[in-house]
FIFIBA-147801 format. One record per atom (N, C-alpha, C, O): residue number from 1; residue in one letter; atom name; x, y, z. Coordinates in pm, 1 decimal, m for minus. Example, Ala and Ser with C-alpha at 12.3 -4.5 7.8 and 13.67 -1.06 7.14 Angstrom:
BEGIN
  num  residu  atome        c1        c2        c3
    1       A      N    1319.0    m569.0     780.0
    1       A     CA    1230.0    m450.0     780.0
    1       A      C    1320.0    m330.0     780.0
    1       A      O    1423.6    m331.9     846.5
    2       S      N    1285.0    m225.0     708.0
    2       S     CA    1367.0    m106.0     714.0
    2       S      C    1290.0       3.0     787.0
    2       S      O    1340.9     113.8     803.9
This chain:
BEGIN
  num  residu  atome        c1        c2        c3
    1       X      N     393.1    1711.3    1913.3
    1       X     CA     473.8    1594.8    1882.0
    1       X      C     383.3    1486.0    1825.3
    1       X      O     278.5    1455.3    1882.2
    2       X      N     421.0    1433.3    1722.9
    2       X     CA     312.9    1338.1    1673.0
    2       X      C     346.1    1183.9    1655.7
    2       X      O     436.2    1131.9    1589.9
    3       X      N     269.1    1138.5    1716.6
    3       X     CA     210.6     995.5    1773.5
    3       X      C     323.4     889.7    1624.2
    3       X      O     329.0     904.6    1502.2
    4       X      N     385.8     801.3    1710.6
    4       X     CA     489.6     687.6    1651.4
    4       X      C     438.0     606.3    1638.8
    4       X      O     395.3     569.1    1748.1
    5       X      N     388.5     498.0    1505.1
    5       X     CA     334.8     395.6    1513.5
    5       X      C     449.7     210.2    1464.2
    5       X      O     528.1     170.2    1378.1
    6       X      N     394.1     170.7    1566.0
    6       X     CA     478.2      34.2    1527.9
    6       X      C     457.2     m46.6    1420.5
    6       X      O     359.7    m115.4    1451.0
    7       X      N     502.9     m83.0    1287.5
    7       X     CA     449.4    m117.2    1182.1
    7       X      C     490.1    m303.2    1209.7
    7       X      O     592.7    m359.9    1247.2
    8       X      N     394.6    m337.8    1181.7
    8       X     CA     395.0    m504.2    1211.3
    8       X      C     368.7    m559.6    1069.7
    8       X      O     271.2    m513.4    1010.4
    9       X      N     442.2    m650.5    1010.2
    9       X     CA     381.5    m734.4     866.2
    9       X      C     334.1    m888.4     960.2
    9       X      O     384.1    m934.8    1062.6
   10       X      N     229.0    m933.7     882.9
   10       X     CA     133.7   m1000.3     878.4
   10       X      C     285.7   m1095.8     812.5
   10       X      O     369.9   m1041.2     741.3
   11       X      N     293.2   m1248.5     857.2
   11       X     CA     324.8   m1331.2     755.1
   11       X      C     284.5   m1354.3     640.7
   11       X      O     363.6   m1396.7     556.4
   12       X      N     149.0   m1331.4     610.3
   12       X     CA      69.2   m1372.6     456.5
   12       X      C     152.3   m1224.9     388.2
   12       X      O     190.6   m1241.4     272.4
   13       X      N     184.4   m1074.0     455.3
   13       X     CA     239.2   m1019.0     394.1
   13       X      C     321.8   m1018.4     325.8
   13       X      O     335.6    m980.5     209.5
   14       X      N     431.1   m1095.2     450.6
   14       X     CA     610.9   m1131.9     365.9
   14       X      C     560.7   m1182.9     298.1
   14       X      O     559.4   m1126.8     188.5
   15       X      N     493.2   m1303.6     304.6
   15       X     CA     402.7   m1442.6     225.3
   15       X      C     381.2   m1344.4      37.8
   15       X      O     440.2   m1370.3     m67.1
   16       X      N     305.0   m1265.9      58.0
   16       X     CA     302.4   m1197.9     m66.1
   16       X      C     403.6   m1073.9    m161.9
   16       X      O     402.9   m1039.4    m280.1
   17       X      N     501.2   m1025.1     m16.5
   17       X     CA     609.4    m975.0    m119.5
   17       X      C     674.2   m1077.1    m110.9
   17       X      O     619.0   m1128.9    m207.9
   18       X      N     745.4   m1153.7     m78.6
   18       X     CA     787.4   m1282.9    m122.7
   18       X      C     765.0   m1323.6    m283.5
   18       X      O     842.5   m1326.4    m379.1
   19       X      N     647.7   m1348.4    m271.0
   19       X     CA     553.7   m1401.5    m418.8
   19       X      C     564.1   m1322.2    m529.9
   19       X      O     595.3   m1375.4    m636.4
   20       X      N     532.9   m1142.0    m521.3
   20       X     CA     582.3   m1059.1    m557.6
   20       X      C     755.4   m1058.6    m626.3
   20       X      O     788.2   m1048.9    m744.6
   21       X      N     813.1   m1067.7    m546.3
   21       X     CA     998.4    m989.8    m593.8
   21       X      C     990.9   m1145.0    m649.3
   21       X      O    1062.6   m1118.8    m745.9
   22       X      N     958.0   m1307.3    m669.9
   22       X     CA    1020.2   m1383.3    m722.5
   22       X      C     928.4   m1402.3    m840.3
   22       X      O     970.7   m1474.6    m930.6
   23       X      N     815.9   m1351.3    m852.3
   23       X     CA     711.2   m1367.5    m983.3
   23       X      C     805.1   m1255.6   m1105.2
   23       X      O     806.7   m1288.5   m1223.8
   24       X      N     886.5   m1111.5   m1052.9
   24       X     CA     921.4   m1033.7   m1082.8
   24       X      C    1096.6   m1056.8   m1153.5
   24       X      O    1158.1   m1005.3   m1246.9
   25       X      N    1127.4   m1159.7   m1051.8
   25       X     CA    1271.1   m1163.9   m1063.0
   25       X      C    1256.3   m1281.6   m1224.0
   25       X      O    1332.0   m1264.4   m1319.6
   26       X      N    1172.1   m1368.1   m1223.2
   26       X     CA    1180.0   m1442.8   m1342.4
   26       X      C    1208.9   m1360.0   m1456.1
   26       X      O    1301.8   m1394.7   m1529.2
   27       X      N    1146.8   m1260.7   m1481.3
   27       X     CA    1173.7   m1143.0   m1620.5
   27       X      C    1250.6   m1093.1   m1599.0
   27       X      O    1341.3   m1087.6   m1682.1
   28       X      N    1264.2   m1014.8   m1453.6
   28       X     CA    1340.9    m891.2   m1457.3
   28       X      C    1428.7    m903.8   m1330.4
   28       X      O    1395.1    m816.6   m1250.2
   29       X      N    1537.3    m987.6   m1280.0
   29       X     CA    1585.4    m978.5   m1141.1
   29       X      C    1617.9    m820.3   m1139.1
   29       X      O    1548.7    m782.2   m1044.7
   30       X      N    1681.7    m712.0   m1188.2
   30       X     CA    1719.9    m615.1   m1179.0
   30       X      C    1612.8    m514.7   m1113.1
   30       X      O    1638.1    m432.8   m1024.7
   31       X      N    1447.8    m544.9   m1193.8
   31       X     CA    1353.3    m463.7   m1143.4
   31       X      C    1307.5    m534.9   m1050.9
   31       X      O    1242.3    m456.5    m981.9
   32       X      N    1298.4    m682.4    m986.2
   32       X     CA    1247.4    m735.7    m851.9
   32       X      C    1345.8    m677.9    m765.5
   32       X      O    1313.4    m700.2    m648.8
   33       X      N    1474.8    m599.6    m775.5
   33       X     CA    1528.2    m580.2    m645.1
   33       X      C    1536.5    m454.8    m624.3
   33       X      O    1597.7    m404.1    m530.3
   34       X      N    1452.8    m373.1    m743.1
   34       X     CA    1375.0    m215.1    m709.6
   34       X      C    1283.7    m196.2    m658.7
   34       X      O    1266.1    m100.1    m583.7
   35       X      N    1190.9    m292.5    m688.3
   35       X     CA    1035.3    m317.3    m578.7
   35       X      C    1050.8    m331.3    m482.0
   35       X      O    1005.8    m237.6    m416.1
   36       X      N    1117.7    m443.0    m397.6
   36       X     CA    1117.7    m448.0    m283.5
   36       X      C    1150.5    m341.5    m203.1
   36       X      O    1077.4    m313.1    m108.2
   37       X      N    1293.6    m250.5    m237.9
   37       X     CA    1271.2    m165.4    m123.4
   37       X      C    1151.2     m39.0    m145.5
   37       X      O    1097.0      15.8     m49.5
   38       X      N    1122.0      m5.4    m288.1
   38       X     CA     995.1      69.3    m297.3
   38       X      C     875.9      69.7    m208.3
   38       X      O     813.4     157.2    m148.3
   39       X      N     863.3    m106.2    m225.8
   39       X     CA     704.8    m134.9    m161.4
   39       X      C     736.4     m92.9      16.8
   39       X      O     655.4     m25.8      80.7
   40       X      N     854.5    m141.0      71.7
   40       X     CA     893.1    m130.5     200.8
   40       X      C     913.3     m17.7     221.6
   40       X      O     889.1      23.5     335.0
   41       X      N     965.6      75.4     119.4
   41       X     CA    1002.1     275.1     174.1
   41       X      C     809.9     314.4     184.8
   41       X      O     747.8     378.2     269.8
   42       X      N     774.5     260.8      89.6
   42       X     CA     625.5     330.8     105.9
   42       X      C     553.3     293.7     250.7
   42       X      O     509.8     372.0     335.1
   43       X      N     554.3     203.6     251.3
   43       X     CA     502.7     117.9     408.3
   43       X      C     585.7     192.8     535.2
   43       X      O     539.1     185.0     648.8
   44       X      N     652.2     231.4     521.4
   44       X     CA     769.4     292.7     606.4
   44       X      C     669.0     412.2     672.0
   44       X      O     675.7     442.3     791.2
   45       X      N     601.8     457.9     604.2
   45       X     CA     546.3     606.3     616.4
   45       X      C     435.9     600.7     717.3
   45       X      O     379.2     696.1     770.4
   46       X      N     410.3     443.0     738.6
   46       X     CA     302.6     437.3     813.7
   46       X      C     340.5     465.6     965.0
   46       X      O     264.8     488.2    1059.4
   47       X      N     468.4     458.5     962.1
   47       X     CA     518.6     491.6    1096.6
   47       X      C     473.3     641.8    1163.3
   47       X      O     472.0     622.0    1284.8
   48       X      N     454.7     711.6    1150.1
   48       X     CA     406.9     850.7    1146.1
   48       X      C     271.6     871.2    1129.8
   48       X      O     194.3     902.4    1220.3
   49       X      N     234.0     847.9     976.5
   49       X     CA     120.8     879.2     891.4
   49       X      C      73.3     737.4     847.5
   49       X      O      92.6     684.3     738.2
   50       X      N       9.1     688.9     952.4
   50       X     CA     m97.6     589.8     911.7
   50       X      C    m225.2     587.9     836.5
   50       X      O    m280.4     512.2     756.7
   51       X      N    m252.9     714.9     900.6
   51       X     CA    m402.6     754.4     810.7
   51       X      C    m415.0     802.9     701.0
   51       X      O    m518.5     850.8     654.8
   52       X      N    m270.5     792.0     629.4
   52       X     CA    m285.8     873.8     488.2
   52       X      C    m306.8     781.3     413.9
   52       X      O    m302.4     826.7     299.6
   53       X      N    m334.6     639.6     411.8
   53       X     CA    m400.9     560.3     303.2
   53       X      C    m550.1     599.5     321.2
   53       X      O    m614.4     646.7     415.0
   54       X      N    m573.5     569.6     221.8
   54       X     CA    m724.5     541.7     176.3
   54       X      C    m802.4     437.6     271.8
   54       X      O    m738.5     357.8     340.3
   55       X      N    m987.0     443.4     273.6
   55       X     CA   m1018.7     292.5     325.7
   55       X      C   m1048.5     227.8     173.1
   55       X      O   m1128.2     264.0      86.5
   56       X      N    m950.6     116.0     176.1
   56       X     CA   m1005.1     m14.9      77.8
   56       X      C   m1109.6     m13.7      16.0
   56       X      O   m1192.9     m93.8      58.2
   57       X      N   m1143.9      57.3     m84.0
   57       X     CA   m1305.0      99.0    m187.9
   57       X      C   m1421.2     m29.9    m194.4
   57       X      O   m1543.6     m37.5    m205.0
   58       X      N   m1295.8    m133.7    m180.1
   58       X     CA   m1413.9    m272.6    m223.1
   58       X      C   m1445.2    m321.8     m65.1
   58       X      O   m1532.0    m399.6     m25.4
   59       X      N   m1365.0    m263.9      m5.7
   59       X     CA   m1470.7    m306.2     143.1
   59       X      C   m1550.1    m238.0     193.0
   59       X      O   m1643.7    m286.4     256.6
   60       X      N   m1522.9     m27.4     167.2
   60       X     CA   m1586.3      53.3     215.9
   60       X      C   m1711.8      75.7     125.5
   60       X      O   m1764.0     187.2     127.8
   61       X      N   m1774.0     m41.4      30.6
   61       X     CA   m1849.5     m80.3     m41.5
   61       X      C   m1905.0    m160.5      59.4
   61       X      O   m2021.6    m124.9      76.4
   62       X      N   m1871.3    m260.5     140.0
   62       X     CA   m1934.4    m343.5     207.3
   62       X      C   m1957.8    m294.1     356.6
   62       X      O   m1984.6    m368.4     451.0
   63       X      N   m1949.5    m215.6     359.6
   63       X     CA   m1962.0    m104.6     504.5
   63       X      C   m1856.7    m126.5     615.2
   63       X      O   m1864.2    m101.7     735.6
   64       X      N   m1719.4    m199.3     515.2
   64       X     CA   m1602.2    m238.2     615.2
   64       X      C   m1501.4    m145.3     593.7
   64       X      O   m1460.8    m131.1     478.3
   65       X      N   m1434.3     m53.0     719.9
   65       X     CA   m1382.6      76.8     706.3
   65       X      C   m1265.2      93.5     804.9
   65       X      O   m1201.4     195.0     832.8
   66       X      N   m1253.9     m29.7     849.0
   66       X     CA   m1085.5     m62.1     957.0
   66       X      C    m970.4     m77.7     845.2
   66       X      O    m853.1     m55.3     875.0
   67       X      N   m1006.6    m115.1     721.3
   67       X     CA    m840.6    m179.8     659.0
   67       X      C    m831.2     m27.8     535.6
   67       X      O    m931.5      22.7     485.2
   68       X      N    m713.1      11.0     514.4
   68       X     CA    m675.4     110.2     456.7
   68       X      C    m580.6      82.1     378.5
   68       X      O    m505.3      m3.9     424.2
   69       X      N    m553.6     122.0     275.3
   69       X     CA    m430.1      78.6     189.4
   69       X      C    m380.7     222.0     143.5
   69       X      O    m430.2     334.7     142.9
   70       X      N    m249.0     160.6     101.8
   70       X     CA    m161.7     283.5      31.5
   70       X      C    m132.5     214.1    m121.6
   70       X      O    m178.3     105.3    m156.3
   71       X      N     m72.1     275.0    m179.5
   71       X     CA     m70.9     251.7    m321.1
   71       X      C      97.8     279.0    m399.4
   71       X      O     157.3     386.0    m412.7
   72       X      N     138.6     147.3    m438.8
   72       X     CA     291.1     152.6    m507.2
   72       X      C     260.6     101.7    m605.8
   72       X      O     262.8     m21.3    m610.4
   73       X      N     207.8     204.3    m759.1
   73       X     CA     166.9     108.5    m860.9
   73       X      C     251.7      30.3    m905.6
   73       X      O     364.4      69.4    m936.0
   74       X      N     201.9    m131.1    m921.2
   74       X     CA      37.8    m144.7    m968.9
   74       X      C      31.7    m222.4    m792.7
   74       X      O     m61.7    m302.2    m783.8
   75       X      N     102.6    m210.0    m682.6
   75       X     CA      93.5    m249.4    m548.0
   75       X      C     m23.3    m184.7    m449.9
   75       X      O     m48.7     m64.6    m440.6
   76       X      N     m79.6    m278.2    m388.5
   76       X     CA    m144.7    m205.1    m282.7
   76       X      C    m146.7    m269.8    m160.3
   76       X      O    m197.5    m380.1    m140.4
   77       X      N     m91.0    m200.6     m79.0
   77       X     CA      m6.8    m217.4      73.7
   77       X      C    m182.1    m220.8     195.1
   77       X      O    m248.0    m122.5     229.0
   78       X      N    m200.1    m322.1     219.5
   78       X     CA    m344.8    m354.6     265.3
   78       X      C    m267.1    m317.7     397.3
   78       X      O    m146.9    m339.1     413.4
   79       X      N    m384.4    m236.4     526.5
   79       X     CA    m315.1    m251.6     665.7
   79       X      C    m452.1    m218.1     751.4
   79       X      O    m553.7    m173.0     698.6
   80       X      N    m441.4    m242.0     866.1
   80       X     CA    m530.5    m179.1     967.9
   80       X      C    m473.6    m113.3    1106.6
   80       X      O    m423.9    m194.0    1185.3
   81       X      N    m475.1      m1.9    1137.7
   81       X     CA    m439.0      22.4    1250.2
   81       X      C    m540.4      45.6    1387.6
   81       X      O    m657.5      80.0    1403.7
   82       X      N    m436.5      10.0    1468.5
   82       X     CA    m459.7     m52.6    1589.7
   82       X      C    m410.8      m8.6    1723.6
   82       X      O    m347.2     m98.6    1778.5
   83       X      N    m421.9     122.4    1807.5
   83       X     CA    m349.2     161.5    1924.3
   83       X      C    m262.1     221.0    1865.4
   83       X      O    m282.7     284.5    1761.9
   84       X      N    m144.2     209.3    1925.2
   84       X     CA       9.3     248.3    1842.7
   84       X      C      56.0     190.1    1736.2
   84       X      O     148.0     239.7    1671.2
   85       X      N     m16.9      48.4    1697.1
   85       X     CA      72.8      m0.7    1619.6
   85       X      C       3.3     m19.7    1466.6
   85       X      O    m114.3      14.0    1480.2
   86       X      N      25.6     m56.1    1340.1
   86       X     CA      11.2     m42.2    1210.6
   86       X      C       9.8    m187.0    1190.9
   86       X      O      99.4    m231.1    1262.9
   87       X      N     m51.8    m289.5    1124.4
   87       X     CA     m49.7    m416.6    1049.4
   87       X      C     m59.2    m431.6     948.3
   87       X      O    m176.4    m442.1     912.3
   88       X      N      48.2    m442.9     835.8
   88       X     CA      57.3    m492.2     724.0
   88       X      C     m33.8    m656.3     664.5
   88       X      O      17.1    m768.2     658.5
   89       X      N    m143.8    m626.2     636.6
   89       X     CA    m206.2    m774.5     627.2
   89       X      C    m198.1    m802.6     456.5
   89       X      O    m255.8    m908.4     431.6
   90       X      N    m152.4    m748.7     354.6
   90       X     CA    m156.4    m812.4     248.6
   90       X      C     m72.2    m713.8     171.7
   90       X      O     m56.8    m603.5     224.1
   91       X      N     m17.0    m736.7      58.0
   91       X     CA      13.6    m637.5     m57.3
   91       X      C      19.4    m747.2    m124.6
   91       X      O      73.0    m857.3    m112.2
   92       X      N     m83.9    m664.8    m239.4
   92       X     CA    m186.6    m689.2    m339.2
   92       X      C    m143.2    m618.3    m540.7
   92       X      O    m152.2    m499.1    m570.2
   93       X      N    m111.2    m702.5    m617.0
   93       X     CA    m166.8    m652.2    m747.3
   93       X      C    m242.8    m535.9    m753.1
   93       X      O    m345.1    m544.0    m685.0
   94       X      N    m234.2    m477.2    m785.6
   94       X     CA    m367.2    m350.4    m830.1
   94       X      C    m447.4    m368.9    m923.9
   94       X      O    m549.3    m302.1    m941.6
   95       X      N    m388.6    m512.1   m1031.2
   95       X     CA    m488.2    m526.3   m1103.1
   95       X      C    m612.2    m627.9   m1116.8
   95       X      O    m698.1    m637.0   m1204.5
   96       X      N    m585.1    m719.5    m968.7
   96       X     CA    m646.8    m833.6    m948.4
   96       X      C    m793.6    m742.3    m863.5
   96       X      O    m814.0    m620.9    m864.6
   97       X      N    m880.1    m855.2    m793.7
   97       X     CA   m1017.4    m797.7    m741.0
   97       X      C    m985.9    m811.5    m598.5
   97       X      O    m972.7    m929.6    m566.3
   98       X      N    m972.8    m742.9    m520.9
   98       X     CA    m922.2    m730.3    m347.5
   98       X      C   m1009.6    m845.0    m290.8
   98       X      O    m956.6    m930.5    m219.9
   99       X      N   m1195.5    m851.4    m331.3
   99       X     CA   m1253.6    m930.7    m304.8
   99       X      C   m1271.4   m1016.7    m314.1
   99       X      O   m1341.9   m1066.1    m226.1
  100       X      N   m1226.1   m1101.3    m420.5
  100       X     CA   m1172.3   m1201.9    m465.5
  100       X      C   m1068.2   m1274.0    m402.7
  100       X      O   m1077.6   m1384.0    m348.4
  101       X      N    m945.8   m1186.4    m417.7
  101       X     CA    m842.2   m1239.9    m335.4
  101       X      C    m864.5   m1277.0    m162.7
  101       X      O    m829.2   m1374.5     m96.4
  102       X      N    m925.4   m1175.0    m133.2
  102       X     CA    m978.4   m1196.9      42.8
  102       X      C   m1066.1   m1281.5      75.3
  102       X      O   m1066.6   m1330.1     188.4
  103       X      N   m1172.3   m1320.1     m34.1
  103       X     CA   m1228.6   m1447.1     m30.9
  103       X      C   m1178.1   m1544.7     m31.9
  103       X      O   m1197.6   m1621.5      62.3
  104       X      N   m1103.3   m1576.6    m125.9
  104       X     CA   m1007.2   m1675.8    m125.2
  104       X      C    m953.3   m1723.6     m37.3
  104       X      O    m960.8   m1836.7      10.7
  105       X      N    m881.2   m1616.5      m5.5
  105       X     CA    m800.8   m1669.3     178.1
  105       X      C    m871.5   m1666.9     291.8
  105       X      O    m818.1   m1697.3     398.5
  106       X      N   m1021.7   m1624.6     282.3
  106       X     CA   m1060.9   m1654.2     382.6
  106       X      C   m1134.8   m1828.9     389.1
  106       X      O   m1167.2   m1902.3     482.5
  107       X      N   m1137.7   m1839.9     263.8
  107       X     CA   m1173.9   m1997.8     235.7
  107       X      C   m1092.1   m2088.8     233.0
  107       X      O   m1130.0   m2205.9     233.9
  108       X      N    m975.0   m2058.6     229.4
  108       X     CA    m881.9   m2163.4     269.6
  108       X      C    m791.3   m2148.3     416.9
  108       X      O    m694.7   m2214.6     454.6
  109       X      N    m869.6   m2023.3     489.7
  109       X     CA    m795.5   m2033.4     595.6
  109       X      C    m850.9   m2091.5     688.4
  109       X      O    m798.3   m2108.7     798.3
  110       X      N   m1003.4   m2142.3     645.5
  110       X     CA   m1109.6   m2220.9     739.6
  110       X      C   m1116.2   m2337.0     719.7
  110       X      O   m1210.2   m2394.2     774.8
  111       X      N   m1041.8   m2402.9     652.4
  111       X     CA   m1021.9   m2558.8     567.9
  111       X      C    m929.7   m2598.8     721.7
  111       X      O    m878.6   m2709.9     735.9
């Protein structure tokens, strides 16, 4: 029988599909209300199969190997798991720099 995991979003998550489906809906409302449940069916999977993302290339560059992502191009569903449960901490552009962006917020989350 295999292990159930509790999937938790991070507020900065909603925070970024949020940002996501309304950056999307300006061009295209029809395709912002295909993403959303996309990005959320993919995340879904973590319930089960947490470990089938990847670790994060630009951290497992920096010898950091807890956060794992999955991939809804051009989306990438940032998470770390934890006991039973799964944390959604970002979804991300695929075409922006992960390190960049995580810098960022880590510099304004210390302000």
């Amino acid at each position: 029988m295999s292990k159930i995991y509790k999937i938790l979003w991070a507020d900065v998550a909603w925070q970024d599909l949020s940002d996501i489906i309304e950056y999307i809906a300006i061009d295209s409302p029809a395709n912002a209300l295909k993403t959303l449940p996309e990005i959320k069916k993919t995340a879904s999977i973590l319930h089960s199969l947490p470990e089938r993302g990847r670790v994060v290339p630009e951290l497992q560059d920096q010898g950091i190997q807890i956060y794992r992502e999955l991939i809804t191009a051009p989306w990438r569903i940032i998470y770390r798991i934890s006991d039973k449960n799964v944390y959604v901490l970002s979804v991300l552009d695929a075409r922006r720099n992960v390190e960049d962006v995580l810098l960022n917020r880590l510099a304004y989350s210390s302000e």
